[in-house]
PDB file as gemmi writes it, atoms N, CA and C in Angstrom:
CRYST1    1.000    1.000    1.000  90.00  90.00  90.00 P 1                      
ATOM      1  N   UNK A   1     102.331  92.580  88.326  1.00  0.00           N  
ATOM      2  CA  UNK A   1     102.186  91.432  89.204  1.00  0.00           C  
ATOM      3  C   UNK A   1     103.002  90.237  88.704  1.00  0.00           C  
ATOM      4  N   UNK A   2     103.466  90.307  87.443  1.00  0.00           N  
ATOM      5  CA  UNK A   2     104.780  89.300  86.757  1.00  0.00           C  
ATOM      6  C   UNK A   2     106.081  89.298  87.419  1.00  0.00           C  
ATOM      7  N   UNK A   3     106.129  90.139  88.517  1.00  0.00           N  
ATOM      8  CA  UNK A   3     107.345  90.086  89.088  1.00  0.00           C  
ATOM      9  C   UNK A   3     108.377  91.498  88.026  1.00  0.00           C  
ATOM     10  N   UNK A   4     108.427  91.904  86.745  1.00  0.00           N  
ATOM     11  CA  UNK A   4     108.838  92.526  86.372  1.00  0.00           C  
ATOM     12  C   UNK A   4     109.011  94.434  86.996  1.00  0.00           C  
ATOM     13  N   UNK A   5     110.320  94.752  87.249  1.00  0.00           N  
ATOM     14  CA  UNK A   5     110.605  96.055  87.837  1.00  0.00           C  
ATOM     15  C   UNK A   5     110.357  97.402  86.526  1.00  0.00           C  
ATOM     16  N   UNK A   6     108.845  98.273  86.879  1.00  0.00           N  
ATOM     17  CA  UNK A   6     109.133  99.040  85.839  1.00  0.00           C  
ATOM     18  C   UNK A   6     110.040 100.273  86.420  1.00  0.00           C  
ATOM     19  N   UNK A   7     109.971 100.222  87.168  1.00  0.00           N  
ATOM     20  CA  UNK A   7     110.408 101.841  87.936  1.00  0.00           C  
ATOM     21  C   UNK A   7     111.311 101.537  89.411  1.00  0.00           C  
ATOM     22  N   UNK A   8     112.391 102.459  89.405  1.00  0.00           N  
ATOM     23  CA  UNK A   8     113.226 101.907  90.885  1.00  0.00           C  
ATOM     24  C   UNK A   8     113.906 103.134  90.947  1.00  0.00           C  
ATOM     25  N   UNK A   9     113.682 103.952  92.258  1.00  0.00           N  
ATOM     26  CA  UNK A   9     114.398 105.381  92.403  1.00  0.00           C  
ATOM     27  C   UNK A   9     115.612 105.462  92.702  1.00  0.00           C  
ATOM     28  N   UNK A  10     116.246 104.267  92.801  1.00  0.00           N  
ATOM     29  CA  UNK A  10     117.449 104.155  93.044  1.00  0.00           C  
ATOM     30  C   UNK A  10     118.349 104.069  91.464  1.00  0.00           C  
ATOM     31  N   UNK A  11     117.551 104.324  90.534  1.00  0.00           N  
ATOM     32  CA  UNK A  11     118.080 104.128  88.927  1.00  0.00           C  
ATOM     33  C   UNK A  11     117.691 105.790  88.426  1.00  0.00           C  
ATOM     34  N   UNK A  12     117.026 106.303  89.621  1.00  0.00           N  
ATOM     35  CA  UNK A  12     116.942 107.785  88.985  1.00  0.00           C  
ATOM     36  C   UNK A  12     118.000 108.939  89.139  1.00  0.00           C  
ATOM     37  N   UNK A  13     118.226 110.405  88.415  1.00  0.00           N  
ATOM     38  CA  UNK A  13     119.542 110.750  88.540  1.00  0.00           C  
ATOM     39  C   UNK A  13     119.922 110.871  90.009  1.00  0.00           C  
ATOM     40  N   UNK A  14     121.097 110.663  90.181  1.00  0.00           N  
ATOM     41  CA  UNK A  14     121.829 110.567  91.808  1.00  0.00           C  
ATOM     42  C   UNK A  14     121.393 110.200  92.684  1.00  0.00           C  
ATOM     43  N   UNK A  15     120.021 108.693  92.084  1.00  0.00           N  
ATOM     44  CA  UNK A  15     119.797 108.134  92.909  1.00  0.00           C  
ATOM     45  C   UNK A  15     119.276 108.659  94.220  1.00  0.00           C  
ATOM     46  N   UNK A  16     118.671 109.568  93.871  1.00  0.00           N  
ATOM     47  CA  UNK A  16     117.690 110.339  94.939  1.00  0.00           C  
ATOM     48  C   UNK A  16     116.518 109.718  95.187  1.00  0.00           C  
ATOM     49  N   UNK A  17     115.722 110.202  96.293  1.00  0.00           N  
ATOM     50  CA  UNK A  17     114.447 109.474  96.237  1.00  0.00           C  
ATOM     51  C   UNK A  17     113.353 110.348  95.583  1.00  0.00           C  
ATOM     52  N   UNK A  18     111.828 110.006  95.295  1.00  0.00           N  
ATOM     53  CA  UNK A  18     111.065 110.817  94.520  1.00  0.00           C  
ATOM     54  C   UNK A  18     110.590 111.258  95.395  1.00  0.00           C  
ATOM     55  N   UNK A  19     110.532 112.855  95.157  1.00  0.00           N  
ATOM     56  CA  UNK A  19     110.102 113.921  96.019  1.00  0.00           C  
ATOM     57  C   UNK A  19     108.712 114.340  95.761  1.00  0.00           C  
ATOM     58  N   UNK A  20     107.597 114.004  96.211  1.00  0.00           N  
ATOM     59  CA  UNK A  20     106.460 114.723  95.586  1.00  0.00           C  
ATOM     60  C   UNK A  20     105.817 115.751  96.640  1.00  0.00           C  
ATOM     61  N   UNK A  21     104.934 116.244  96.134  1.00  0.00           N  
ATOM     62  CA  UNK A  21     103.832 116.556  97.153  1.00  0.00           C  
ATOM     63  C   UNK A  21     102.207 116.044  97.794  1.00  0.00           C  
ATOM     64  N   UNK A  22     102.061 114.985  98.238  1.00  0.00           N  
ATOM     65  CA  UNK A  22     101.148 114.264  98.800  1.00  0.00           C  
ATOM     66  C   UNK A  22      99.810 114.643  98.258  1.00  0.00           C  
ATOM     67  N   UNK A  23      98.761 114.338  97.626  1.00  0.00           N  
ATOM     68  CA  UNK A  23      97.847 114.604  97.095  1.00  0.00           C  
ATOM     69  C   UNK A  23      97.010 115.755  96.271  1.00  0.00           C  
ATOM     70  N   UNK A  24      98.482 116.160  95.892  1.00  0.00           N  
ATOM     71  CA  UNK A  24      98.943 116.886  94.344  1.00  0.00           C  
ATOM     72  C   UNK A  24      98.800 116.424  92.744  1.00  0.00           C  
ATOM     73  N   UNK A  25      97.977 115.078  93.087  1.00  0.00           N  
ATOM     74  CA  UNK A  25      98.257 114.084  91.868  1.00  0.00           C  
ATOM     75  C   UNK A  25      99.847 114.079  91.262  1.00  0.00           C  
ATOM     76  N   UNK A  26     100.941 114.017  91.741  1.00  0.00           N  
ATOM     77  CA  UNK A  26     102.473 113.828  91.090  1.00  0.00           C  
ATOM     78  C   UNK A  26     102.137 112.288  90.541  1.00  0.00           C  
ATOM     79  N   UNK A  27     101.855 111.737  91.555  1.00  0.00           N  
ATOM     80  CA  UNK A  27     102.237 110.288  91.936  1.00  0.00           C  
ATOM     81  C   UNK A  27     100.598 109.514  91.242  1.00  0.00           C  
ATOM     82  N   UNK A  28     100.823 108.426  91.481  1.00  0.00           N  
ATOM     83  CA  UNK A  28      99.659 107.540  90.859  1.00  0.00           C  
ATOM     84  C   UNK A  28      98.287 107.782  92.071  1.00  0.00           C  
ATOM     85  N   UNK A  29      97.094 107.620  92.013  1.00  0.00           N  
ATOM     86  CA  UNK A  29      96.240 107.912  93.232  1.00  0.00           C  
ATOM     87  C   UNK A  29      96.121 106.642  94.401  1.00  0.00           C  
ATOM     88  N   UNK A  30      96.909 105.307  94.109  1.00  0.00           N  
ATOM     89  CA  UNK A  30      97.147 104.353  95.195  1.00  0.00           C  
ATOM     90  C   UNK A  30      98.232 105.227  96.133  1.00  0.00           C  
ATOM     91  N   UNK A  31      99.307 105.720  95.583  1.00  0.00           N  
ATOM     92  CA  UNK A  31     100.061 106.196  97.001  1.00  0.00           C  
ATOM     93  C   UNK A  31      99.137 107.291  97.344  1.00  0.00           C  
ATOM     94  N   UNK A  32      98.418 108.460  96.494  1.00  0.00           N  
ATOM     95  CA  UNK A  32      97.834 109.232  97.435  1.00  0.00           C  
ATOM     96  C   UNK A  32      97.120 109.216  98.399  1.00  0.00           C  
ATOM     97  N   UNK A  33      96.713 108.280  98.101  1.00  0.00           N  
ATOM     98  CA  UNK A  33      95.836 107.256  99.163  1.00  0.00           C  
ATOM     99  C   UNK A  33      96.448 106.988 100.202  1.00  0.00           C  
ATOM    100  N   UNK A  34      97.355 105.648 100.010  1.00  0.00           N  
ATOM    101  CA  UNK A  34      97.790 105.332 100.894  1.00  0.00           C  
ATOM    102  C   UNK A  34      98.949 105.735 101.713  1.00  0.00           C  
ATOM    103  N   UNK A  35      99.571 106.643 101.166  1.00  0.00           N  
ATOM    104  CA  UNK A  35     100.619 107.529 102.151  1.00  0.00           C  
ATOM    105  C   UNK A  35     100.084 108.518 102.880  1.00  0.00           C  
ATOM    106  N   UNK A  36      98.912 108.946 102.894  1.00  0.00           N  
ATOM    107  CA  UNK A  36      98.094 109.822 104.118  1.00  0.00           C  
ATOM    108  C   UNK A  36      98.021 108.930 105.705  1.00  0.00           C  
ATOM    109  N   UNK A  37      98.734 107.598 105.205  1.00  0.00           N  
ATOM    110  CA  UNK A  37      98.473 107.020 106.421  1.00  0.00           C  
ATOM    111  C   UNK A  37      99.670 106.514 107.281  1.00  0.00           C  
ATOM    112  N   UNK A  38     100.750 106.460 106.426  1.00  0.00           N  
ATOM    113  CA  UNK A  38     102.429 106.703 106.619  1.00  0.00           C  
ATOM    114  C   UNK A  38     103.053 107.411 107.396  1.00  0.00           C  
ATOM    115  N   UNK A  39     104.044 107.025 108.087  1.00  0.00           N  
ATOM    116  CA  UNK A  39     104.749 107.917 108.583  1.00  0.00           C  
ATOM    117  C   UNK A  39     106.810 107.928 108.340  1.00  0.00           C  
ATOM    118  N   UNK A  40     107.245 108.849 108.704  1.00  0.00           N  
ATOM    119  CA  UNK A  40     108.534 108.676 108.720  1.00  0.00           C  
ATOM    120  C   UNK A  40     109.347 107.068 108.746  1.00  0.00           C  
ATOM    121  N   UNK A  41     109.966 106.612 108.067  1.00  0.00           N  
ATOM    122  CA  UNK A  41     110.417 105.614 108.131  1.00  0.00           C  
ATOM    123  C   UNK A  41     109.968 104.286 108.199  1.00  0.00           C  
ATOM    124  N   UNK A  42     109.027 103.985 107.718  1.00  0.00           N  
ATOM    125  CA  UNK A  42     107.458 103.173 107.360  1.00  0.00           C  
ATOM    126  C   UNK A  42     108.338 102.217 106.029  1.00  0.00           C  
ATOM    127  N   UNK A  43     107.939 100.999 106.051  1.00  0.00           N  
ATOM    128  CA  UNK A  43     108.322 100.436 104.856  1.00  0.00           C  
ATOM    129  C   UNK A  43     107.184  99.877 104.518  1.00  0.00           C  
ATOM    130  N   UNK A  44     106.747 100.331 103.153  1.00  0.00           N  
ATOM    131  CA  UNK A  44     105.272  99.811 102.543  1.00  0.00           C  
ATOM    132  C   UNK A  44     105.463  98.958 101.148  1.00  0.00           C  
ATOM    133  N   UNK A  45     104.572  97.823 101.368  1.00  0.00           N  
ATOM    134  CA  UNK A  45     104.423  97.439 100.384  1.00  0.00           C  
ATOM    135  C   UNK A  45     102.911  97.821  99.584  1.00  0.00           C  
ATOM    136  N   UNK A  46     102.391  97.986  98.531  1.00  0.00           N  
ATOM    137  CA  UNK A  46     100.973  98.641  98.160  1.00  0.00           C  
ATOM    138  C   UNK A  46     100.946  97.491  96.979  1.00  0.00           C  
ATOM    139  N   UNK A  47      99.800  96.909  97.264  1.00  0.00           N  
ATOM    140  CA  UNK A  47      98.652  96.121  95.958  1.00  0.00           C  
ATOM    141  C   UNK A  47      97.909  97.593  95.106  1.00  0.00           C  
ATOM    142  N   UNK A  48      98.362  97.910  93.922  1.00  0.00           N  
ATOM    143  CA  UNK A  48      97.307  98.940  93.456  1.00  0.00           C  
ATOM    144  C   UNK A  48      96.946  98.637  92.233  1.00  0.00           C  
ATOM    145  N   UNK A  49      95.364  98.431  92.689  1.00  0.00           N  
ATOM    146  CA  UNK A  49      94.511  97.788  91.423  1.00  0.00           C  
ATOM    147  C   UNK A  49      94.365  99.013  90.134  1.00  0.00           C  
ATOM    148  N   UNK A  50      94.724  98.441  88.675  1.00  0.00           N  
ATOM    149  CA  UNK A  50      94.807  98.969  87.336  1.00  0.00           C  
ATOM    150  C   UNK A  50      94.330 100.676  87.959  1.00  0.00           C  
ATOM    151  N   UNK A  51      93.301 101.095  88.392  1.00  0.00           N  
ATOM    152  CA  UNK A  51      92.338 102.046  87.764  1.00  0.00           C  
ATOM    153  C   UNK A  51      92.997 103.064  89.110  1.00  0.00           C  
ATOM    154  N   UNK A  52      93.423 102.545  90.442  1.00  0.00           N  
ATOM    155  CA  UNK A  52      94.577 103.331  90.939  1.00  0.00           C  
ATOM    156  C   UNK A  52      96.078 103.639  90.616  1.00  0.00           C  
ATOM    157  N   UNK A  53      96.244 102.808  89.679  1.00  0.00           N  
ATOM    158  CA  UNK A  53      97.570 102.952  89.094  1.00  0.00           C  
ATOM    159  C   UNK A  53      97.983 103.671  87.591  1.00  0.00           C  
ATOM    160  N   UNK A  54      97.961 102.424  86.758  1.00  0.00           N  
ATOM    161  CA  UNK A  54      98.184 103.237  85.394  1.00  0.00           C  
ATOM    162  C   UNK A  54      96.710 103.083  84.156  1.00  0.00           C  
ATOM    163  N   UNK A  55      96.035 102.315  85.154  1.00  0.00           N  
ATOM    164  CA  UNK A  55      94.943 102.346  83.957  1.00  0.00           C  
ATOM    165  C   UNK A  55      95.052 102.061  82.857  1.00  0.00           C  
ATOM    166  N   UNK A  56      94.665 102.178  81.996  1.00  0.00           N  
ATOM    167  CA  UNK A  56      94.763 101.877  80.750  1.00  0.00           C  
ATOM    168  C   UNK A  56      95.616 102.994  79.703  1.00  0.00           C  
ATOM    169  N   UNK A  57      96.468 103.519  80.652  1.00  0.00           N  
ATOM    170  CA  UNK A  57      97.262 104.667  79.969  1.00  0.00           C  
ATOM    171  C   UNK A  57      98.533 103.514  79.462  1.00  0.00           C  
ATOM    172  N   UNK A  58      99.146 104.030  78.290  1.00  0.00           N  
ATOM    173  CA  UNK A  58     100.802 103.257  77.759  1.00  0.00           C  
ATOM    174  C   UNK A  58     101.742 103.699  78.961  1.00  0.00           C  
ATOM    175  N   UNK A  59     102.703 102.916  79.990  1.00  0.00           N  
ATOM    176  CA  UNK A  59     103.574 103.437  80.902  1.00  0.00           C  
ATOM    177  C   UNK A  59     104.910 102.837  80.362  1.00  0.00           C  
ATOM    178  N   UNK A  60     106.022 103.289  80.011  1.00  0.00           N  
ATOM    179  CA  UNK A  60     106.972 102.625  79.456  1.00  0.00           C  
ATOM    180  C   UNK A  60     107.503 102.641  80.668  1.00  0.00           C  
ATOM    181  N   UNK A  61     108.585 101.533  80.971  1.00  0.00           N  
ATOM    182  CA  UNK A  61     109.262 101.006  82.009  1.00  0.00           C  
ATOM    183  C   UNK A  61     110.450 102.435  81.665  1.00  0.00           C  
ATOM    184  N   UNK A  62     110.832 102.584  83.346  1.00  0.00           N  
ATOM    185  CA  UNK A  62     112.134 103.676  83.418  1.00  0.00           C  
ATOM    186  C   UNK A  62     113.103 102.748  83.669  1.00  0.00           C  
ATOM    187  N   UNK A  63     113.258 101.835  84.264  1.00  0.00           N  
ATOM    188  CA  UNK A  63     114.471 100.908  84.109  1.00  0.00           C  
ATOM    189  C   UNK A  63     114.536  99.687  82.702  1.00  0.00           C  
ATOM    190  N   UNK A  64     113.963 100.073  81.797  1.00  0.00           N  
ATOM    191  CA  UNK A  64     114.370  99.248  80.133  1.00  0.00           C  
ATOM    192  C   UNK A  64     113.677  98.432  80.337  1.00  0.00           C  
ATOM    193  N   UNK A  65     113.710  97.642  79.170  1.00  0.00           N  
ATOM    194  CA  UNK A  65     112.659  96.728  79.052  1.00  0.00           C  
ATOM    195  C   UNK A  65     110.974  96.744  78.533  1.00  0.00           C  
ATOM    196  N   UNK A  66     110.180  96.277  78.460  1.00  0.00           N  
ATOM    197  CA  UNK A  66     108.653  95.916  77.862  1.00  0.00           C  
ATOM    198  C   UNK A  66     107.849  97.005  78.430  1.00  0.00           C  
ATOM    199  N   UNK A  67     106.822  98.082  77.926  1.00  0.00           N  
ATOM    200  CA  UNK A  67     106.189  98.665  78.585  1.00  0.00           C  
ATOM    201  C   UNK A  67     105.293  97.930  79.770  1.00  0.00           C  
ATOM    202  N   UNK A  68     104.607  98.422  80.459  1.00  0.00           N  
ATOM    203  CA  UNK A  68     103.815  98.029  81.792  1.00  0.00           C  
ATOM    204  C   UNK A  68     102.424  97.600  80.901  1.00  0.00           C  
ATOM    205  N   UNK A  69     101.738  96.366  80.751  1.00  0.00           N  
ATOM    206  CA  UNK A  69     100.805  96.228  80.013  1.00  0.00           C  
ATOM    207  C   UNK A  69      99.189  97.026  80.642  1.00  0.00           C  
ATOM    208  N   UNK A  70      98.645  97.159  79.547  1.00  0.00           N  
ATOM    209  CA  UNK A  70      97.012  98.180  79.489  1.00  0.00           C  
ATOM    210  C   UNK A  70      96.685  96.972  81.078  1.00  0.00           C  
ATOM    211  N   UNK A  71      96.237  97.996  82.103  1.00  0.00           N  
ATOM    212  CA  UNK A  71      94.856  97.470  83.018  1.00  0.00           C  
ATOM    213  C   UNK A  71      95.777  96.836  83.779  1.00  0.00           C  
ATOM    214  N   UNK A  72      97.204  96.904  83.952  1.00  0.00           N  
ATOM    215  CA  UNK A  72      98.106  95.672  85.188  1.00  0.00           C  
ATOM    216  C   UNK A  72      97.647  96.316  85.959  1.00  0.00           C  
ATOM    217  N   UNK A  73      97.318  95.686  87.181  1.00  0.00           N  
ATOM    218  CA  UNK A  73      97.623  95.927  88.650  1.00  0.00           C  
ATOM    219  C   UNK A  73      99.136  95.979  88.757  1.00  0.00           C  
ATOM    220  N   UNK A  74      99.448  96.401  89.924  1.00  0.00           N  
ATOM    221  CA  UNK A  74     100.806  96.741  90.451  1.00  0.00           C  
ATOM    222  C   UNK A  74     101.315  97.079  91.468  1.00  0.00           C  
ATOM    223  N   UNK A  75     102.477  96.408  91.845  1.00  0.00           N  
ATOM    224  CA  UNK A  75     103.167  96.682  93.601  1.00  0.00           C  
ATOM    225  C   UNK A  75     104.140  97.601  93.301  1.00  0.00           C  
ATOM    226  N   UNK A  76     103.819  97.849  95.111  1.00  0.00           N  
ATOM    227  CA  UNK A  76     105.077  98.912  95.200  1.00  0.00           C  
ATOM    228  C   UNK A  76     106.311  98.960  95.984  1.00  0.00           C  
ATOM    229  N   UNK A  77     107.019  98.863  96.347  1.00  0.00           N  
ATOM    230  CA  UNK A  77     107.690  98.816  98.066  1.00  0.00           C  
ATOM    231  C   UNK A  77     108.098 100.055  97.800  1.00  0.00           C  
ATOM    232  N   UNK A  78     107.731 100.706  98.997  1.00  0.00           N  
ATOM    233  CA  UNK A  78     107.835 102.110  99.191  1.00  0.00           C  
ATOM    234  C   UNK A  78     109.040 101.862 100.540  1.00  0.00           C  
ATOM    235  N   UNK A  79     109.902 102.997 100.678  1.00  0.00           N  
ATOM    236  CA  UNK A  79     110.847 103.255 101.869  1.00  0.00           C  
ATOM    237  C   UNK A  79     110.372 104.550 101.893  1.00  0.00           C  
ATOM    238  N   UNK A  80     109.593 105.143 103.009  1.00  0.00           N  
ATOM    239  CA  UNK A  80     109.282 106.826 103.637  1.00  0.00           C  
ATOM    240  C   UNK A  80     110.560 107.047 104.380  1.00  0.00           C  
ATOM    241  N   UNK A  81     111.374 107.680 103.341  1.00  0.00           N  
ATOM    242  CA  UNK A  81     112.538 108.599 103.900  1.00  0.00           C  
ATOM    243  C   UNK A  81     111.573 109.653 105.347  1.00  0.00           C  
ATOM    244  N   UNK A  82     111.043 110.866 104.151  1.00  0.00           N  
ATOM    245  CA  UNK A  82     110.840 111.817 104.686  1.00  0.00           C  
ATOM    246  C   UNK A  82     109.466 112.685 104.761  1.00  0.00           C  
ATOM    247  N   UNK A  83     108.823 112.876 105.846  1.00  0.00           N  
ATOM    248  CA  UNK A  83     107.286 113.734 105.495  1.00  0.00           C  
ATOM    249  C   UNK A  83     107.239 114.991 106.070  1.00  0.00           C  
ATOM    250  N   UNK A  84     106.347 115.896 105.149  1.00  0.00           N  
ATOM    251  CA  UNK A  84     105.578 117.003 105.926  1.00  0.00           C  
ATOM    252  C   UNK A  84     107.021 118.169 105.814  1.00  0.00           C  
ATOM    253  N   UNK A  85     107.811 117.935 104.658  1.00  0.00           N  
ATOM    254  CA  UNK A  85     108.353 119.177 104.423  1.00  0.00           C  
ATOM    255  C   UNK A  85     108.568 119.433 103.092  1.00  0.00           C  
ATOM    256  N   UNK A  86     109.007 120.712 102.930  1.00  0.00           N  
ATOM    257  CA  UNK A  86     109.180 121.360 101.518  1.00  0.00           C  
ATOM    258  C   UNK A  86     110.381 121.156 101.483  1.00  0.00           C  
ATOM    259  N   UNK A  87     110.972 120.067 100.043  1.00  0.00           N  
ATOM    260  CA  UNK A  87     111.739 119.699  99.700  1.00  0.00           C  
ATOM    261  C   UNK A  87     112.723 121.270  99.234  1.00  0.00           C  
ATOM    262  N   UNK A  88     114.281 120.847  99.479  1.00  0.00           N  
ATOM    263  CA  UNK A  88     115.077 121.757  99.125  1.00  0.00           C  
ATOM    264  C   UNK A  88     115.640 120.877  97.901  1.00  0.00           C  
ATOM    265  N   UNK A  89     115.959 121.936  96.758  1.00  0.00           N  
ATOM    266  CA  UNK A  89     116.358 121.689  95.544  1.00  0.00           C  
ATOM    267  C   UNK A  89     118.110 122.047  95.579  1.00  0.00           C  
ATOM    268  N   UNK A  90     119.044 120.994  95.304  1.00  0.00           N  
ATOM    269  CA  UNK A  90     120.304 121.764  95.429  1.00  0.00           C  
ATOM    270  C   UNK A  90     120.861 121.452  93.933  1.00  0.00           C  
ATOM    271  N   UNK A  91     121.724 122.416  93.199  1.00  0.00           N  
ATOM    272  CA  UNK A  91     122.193 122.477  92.304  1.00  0.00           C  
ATOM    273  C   UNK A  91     123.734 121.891  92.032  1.00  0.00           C  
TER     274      UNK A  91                                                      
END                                                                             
């Protein structure tokens, strides 16, 4: 909630977006939540309080910088590329 970026999929390899599977636990349990309610091309922003997010687990930032401190709350802006298919893997 400091305004600080821990994570941005546009810094991940080839800048792909993150592919999960919807209430698979991949993802933290605020999007599982709240992307059951999403659709194709949806731009979300998500408030997700500590105990939906990282809890009191250590999260080191993927874009550098200070780990994510014990118990933050945390936003998200989500862009829904794509739903309701099985991602193809290309080599």
């Amino acid at each position: 909630m400091d305004g600080r970026v821990f994570s941005d999929s546009h810094d991940e390899p080839d800048g792909r977006p993150k592919v999960f599977t919807l209430g698979d636990h991949q993802v933290v349990k605020c999007w599982d939540l709240a992307l059951t309610q999403a659709h194709q091309g949806d731009k979300l922003h998500l408030s997700c309080p500590s105990y939906y997010a990282y809890g009191g687990a250590f999260t080191q930032s993927n874009v550098g910088g200070e780990p994510l401190p014990l118990n933050a709350d945390v936003q998200f802006e989500i862009d829904v590329v794509q739903c309701g298919r099985t991602p193809e893997w290309v080599k």
